[in-house]
N, C-alpha and C positions, 0 to 999 in steps of 0.2 A: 301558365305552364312554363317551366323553365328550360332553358336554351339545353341542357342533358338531356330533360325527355323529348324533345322536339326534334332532337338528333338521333334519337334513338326510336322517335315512331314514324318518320319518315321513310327510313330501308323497309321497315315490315309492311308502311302502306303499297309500298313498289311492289313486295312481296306477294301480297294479296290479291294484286291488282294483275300481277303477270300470271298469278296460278289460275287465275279465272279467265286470263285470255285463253290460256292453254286449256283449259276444261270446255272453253267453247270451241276452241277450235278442233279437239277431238273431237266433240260432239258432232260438229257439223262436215269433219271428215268423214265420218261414219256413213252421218245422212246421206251426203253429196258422192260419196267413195264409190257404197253399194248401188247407186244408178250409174254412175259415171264411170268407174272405173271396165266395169264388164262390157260397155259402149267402144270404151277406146280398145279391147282387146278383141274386139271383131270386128273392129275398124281397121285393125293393123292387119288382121288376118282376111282381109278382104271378104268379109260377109255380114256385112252391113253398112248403114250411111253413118259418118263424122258425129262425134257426141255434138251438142249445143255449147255452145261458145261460150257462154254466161256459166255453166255448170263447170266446165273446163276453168274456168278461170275460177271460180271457187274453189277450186278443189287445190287445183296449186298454189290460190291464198292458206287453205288451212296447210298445204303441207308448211308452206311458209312458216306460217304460226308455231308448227309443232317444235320444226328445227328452233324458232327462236326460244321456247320453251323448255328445249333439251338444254340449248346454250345457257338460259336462266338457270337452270337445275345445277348443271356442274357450275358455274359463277358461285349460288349459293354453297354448294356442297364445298369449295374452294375458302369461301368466307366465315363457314362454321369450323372450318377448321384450324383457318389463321386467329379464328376467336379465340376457339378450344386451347391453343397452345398460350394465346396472350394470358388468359387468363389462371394457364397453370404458371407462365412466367410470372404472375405479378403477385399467384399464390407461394411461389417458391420464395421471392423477395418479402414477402411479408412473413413467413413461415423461419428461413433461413439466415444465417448469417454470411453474408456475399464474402466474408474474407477467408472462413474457414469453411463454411458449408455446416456446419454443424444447425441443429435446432437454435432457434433463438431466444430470449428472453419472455417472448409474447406469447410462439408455439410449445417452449419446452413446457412448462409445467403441464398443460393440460397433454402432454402426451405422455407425463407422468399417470397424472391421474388415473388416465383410460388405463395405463400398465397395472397401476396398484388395484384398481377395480375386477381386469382380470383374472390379476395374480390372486385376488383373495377368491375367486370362483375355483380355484384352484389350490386353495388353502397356503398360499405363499406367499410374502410378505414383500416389498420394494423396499430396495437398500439407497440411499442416492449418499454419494461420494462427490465433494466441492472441492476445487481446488484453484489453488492462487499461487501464481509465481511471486517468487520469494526477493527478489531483487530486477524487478521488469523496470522500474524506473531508471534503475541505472542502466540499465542495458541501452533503453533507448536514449537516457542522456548522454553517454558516453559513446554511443553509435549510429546512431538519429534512428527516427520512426520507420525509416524501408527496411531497415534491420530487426527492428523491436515484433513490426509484421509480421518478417519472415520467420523469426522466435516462436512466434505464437503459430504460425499456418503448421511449422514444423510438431510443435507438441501436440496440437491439433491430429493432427497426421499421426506421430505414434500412440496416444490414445486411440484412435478409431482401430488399430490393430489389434491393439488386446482386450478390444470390449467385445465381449461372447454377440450373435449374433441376436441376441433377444435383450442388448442394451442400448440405452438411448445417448447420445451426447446432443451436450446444450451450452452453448459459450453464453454466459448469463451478463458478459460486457468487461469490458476490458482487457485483462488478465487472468481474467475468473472462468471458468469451467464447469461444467457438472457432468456427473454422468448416473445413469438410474439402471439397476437391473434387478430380475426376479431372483428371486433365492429362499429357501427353506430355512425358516428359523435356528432348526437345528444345527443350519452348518453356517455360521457364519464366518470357518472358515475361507469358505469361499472369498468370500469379498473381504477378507485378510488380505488374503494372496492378492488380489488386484491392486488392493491400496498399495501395499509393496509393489509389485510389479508398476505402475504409475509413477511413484516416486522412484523407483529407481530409471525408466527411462526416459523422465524428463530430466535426470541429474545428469545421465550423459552428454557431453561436447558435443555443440553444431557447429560444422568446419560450414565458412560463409567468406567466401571473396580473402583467402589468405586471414579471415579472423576464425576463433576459436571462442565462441562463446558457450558458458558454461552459467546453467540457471535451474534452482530447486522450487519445489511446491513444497504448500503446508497444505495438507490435507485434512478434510472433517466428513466423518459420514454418520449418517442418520436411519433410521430403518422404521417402518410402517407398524409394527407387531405390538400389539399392545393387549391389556389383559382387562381391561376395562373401558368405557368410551365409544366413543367413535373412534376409526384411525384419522390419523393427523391427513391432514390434505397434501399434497404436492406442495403448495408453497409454506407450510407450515414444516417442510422435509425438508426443502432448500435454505430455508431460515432455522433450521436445527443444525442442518449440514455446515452452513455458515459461521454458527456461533463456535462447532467442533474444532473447524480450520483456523478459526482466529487464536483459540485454545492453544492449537497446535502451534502458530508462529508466536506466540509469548511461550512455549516450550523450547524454543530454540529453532525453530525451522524446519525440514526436512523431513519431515516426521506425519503423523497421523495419529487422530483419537475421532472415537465413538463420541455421539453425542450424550450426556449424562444433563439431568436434571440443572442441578448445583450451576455447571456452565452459564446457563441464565442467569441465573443471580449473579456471578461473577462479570458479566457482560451489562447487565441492568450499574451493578456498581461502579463500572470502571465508565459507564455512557453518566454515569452523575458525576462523578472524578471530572472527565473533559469537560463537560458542563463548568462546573465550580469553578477550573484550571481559566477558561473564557471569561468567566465573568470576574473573576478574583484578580486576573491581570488587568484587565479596567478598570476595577474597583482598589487597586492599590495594594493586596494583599499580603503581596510577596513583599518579604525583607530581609534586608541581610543580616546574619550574626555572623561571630567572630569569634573564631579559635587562636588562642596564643600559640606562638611560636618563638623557643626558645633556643640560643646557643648552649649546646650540655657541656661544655667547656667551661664557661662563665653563667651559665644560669642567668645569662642575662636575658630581655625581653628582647626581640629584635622584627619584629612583627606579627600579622594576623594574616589567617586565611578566614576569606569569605565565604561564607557559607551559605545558601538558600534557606531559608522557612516561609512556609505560608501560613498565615493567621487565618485561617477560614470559622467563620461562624459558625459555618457547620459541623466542621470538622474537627476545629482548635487546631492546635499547633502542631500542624505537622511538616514532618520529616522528606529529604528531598529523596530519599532511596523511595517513597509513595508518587511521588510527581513528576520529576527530570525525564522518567522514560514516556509518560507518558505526553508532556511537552513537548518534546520530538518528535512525538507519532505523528501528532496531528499538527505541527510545523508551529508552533509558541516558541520554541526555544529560543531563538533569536531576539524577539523582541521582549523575552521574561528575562536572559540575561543581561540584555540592555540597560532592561528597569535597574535592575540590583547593583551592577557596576555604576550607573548616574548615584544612586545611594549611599554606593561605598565611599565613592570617591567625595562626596559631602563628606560622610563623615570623617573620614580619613586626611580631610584636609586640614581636622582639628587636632591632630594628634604630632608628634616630635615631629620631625623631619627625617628621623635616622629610624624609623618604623616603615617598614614595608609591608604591600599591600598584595595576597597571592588573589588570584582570582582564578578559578576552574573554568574554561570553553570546553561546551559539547563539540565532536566530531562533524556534528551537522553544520555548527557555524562555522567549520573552516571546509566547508562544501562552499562556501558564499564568496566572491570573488573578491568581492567588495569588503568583506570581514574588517580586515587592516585599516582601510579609510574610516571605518564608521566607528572604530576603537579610537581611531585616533583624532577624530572627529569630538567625542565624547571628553576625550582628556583637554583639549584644548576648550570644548564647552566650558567646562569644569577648571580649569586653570590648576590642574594637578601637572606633577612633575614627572614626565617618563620614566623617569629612573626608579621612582619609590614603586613602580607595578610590576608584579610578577605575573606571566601567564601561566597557567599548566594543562599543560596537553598531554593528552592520554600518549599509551604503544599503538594500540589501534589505530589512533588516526593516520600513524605512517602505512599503513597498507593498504589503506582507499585508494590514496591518490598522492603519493609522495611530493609529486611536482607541484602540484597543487601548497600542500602544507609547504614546500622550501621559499616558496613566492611568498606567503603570509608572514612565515618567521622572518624572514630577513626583510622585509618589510616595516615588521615590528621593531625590532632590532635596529636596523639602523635607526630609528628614531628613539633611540635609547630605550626601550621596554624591554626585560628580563623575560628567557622564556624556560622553565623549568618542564622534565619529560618525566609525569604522573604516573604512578602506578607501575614504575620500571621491575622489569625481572615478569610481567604477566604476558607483556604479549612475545615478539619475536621480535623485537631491532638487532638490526645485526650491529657491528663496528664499523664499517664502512656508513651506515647513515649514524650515528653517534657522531661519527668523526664530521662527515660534510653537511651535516643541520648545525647551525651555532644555537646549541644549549648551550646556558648557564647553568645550571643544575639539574641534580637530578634528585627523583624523589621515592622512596625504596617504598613498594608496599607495603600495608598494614600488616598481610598475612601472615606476611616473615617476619614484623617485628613483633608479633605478636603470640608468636612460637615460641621466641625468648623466655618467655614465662614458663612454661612449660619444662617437663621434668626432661632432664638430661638433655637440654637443649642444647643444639647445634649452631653455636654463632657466625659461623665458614662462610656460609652465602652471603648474611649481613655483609661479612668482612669481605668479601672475594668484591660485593657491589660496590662498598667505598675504596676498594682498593682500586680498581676500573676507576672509580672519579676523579681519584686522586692521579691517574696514567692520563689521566683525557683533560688534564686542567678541568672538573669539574664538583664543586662543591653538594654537599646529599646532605638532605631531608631525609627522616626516618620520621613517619607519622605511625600513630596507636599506640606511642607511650602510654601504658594505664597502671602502672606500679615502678617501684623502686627496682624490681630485678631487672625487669627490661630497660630502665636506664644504667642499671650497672653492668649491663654488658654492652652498652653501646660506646659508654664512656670510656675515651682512651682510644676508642677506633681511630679518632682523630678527631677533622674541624666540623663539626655534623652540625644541622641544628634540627632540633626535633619538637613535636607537638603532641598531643593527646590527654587521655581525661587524666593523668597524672596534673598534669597544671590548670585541670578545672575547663569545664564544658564549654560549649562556645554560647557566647554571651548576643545580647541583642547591643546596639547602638548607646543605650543609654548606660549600662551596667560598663560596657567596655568604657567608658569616657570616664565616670567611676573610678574605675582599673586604674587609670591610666594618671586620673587626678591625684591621687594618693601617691602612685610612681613620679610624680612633677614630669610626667610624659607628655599634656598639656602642652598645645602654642601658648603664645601669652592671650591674654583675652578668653580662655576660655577653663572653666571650672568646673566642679561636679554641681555647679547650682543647675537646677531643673529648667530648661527650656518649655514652653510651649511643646515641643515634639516630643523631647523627657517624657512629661505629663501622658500625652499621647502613647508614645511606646509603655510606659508603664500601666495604662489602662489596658492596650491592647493586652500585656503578656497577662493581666490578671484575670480578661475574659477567657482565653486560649487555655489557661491551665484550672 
């Protein structure tokens, strides 16, 4: 027997052992009581002689007894009920979440269940509503974990107010949330309005210690009702609710949807995506092509932007507008653009010298502190020349973390790397950060240039962008060149240099050397004769297409 029940049948042999002294001693109070006691009460009253001394002395053993018996009684009555509460404490801790109090991961679903079981006795359906803060990582990075807490205890807190009293919450772990309640098919307004009301009061500011923290949910809800089947189960509701709310943050955030069929397939494809995306970066998949970039002044050649493609077996050749976001999510980004820049910068070390090399960084990698070192780490791997690198960073990235990106650029920068600001005129940079970030360039979106085509087109903005470059000492790219008209309105803005499917698509490694052979763009030593890798890249592109 083991050291628990041996602990545990010891109290109860006490147990047994004191309720039976106490039963004899009753008993024998009784016997000894009814001769005795009535002796000593005509003893006292002077009409008779002294009880017997032996019975006397029995009689005040059992009273004895009985007192220690009352005493054992409340003792146990005292320990069943320091039990009774341990045991609701240890059911609370298992049941509950000790940070929010909410149901937990282990108790929610099945208090779903009993709800949905009810509710169908009742002919009413359970709705469960999941929810996920939309930026909890940064909250806690940028504020640490007693604040990230206090985020959470607080939305915590105004959920449990506007959930009707026949709803359930359930913090299902980390960030993440549920909540279940009854409602009639018919109205699902109902659980409209909460989804609103949820998402709007978890977007309102929590004032904490002189800070101001502001954090949105994406929410997914799912509903029980179905018209054939069994109904789904609890956690078959949470894992529908789940798929809704992921739905809803690739919608943009803040938001809510119903859960629909289709969403699975959507979430099944994009869980084979991250898959492929994992194994394709080990496996060498990703490779750069290259897009021409021309001066429209001179039509001359003056470099290449790099571009992403992945070669997937599965997939063929595809496009980074299919993968970059999702590389991000799941935290690749860094080490897939890594890959591609080591790539580039091979092949780029075989081309003129007076060809420049643009390369695009996601916003995540200049999250990295170390970004700068590991850039520059790679070029002196590589024995490429700072000067010939372009970087290009998005608008966005200046409004994560400004201070952040002024440390990486001029980091870069001083060691001679170019950094051009991507995608200019979409997001918000004011003229105060234009002026104190040292860009060299700047690079007009495609959108606007791509307007240009278009009837009774407005070239003002174009112009108002390169005239700003031109005030700020800073030279502009206009990318989406894809016909003659959009470069005949570009031409004559000034010193621009521009790119797009007008000068032909972006090409893979071997096709660009090619290019380039023919231009006598070539270092010396190297020709459009086929390499080994040649060979390579042209097999690859002929399975991929």
């Amino acid at each position: 027997m083991n050291k628990t029940a041996d602990a545990a049948l010891k109290p109860a042999q006490r147990d047994i052992i004191t309720l039976g002294i106490a039963i004899a001693a009753i008993i024998l109070f009784i016997g000894t009581g009814g001769t005795v006691m009535p002796q000593i009460v005509r003893s006292w009253m002077g009409q008779g002689s002294a009880p017997d001394m032996l019975l006397t002395n029995a009689l005040l053993l059992n009273v004895a007894l009985l007192l220690f018996g009352w005493r054992r009684y409340k003792d146990l009555n005292r320990e069943v009920e320091v039990r009774r509460r341990a045991e609701e404490r240890a059911r609370e801790l298992a049941e509950r979440d000790p940070m929010t109090g909410c149901l937990n991961r282990r108790s929610g679903p099945i208090a779903i269940e009993v709800m949905r079981v009810e509710a169908a006795k009742r002919e009413e359906d359970v709705a469960v509503l999941l929810l996920d803060l939309d930026n909890f990582k940064q909250i806690n990075d940028h504020n640490g974990h007693q604040v990230g807490d206090m985020v959470l205890t607080t939305i915590a807190e105004r959920i449990a107010k506007e959930l009707p009293a026949d709803g359930l919450q359930i913090r299902i772990g980390g960030d993440e949330f549920a909540c279940a309640i009854p409602f009639e098919y018919r109205a699902r307004d109902r659980v409209d309005a909460l989804a609103d009301k949820l998402i709007q009061i978890a977007s309102a500011p929590i004032k904490h210690e002189g800070l101001l923290i502001e954090a949105t949910i994406s929410l997914g809800v799912a509903h029980s009702h179905t018209t054939a089947g069994d109904p789904p189960s609890a956690d078959k509701l949470i894992h529908r609710a789940d798929i809704a709310m992921y739905h809803a943050k690739k919608r943009g955030r803040n938001r809510y949807f119903w859960f629909e069929s289709q969403m699975e397939d959507e979430l099944r494809y994009r869980n084979e995506l991250e898959t492929g995306i994992r194994e394709g970066l080990q496996a060498g998949e990703f490779v750069p092509f290259y897009e021409q970039q021309v001066n429209l002044e001179t039509g001359e050649l003056v470099g290449f932007e790099m571009l992403a493609r992945w070669r997937s077996p599965k997939y063929g050749l595809v496009n980074p507008d299919v993968f970059i976001s999702i590389a991000e999510e799941i935290d690749v980004i860094g080490a897939l653009s890594e890959s591609l820049i080591r790539q580039a910068l091979v092949d780029a070390k075989g081309w003129s010298p007076d060809l420049s090399l643009s390369v695009n960084i996601s916003p995540i990698q200049l999250r990295d502190p170390w970004f700068a070192q590991k850039l520059l780490h790679i070029l002196v791997e590589n024995g490429f020349p700072p000067h010939r690198l372009e970087i290009e960073i998005t608008e966005s990235c200046l409004h994560e973390n400004v201070g952040a990106v002024r440390s990486i650029v001029t980091s870069l920068k001083n060691q001679g790397i170019r950094i051009s600001l991507d995608d200019f005129g979409t997001g918000y940079s004011s003229l105060s950060q234009l002026r104190s970030l040292p860009f060299d360039r700047l690079k007009i979106d495609r959108s606007f240039v791509t307007e240009l085509a278009g009837e009774n087109a407005n070239c003002e903005l174009v112009r108002a962008i390169v005239s700003l470059g031109k005030g700020l000492s800073l030279p502009v790219t206009a990318e989406g060149i894809e016909n003659g008209k959009v470069l005949d309105a570009l031409t004559g803005l000034g010193e621009i240099k521009g790119q797009g499917y007008l000068y032909g698509r972006p090409e893979n490694a071997d096709a660009t050397r090619k290019r380039l052979a023919k231009l006598g763009l070539l270092v010396e030593g190297n020709s459009d004769t086929e390499t080994g890798a040649d060979v390579l890249d042209a097999d690859a592109d002929r399975l991929a297409g």
